[in-house]
C-alpha positions as CSV (number, residue, x, y, z in Angstrom):
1,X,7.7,-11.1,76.3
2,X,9.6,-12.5,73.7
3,X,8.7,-14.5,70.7
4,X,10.6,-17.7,71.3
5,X,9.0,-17.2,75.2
6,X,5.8,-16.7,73.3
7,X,6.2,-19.6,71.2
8,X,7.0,-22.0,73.8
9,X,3.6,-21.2,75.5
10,X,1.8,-21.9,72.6
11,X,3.8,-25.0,72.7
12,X,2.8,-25.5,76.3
13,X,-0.8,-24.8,75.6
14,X,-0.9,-27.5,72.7
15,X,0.2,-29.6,74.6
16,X,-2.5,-29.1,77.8
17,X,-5.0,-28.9,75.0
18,X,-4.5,-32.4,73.9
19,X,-4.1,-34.0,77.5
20,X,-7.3,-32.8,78.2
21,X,-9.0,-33.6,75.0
22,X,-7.1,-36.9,75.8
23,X,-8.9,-37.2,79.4
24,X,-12.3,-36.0,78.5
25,X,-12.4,-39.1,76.0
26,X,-12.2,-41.6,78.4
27,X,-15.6,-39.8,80.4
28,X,-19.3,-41.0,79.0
29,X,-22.5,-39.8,79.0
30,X,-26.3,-41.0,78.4
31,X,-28.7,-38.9,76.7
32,X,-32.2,-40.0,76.6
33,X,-35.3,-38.1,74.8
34,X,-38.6,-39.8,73.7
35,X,-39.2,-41.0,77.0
36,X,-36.1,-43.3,77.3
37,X,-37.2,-44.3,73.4
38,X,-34.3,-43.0,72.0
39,X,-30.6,-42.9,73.8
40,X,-27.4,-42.3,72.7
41,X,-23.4,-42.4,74.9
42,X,-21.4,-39.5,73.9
43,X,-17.8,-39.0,75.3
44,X,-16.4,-36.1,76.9
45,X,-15.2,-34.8,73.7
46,X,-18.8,-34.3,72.8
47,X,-18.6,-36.9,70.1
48,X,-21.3,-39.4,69.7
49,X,-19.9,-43.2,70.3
50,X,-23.8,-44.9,70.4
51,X,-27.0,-44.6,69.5
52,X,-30.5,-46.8,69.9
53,X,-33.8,-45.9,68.9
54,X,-36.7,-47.8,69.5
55,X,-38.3,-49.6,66.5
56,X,-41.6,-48.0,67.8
57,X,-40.4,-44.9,66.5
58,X,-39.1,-46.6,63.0
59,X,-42.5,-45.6,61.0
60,X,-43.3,-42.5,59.5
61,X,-46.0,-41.8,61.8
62,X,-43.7,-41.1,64.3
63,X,-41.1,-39.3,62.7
64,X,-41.4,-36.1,63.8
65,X,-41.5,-37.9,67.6
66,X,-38.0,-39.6,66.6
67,X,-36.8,-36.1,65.2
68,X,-37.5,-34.7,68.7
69,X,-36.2,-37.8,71.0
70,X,-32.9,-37.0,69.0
71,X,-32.6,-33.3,69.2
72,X,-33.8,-34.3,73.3
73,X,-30.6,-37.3,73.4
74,X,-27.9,-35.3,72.4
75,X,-28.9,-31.8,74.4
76,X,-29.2,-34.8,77.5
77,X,-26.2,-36.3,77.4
78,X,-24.2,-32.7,76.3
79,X,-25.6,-30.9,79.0
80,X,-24.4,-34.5,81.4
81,X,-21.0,-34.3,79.5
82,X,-20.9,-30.0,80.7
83,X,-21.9,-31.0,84.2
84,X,-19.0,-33.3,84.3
85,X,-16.6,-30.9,82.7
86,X,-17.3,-28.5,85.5
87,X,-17.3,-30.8,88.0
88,X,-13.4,-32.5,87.1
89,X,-12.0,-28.5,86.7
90,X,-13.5,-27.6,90.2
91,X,-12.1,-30.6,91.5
92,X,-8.5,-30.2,89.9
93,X,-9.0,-33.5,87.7
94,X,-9.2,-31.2,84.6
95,X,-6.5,-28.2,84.9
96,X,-6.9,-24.8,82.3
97,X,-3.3,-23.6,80.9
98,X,-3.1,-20.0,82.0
99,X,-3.1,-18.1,78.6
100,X,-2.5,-14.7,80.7
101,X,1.0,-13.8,79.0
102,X,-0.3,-14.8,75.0
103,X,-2.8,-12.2,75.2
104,X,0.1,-9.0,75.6
């Protein structure tokens, strides 16, 4: 393969890379942990785009409960945001660039 070939595949691939990170941002997800106390929306990107947290868990008695209802949130609404992933790719929504040839 040559290298201009090679280059325009990296070119190619670029470009795939960005229309999907394009796509994915448009897709949500809600994590919840704490019991529903503490929720946040992250977009397919895996970037956080809200948070809430209930005043209940706004003293420092309950910090270490708010500590865990965030670590729970995020892990939630990533493993959601996965699901979804999976789910576009399988149904086509989402295609991979074949990266076969770049790795002669």
């Amino acid at each position: 393969m040559s290298q201009l070939s090679k280059l325009k595949q990296f070119k190619d691939l670029r470009k795939a890379a960005k229309e999907m990170q394009s796509t994915l941002s448009e897709e949500t997800a809600m994590g919840e942990g704490a019991g529903g106390k503490v929720s946040l929306v992250m977009d397919g990107n895996q970037s956080v785009l809200s948070a809430e947290v209930d005043p209940e868990l706004l003293t420092p008695d309950a910090k270490s409960k708010l500590e865990g209802g965030i670590k729970d949130a995020v892990n939630d609404a990533v493993k959601k945001i996965q699901k979804l992933m999976a789910k576009k790719m399988q149904s086509g929504d989402i295609k991979m660039p074949d990266m076969g040839d770049l790795m002669k």
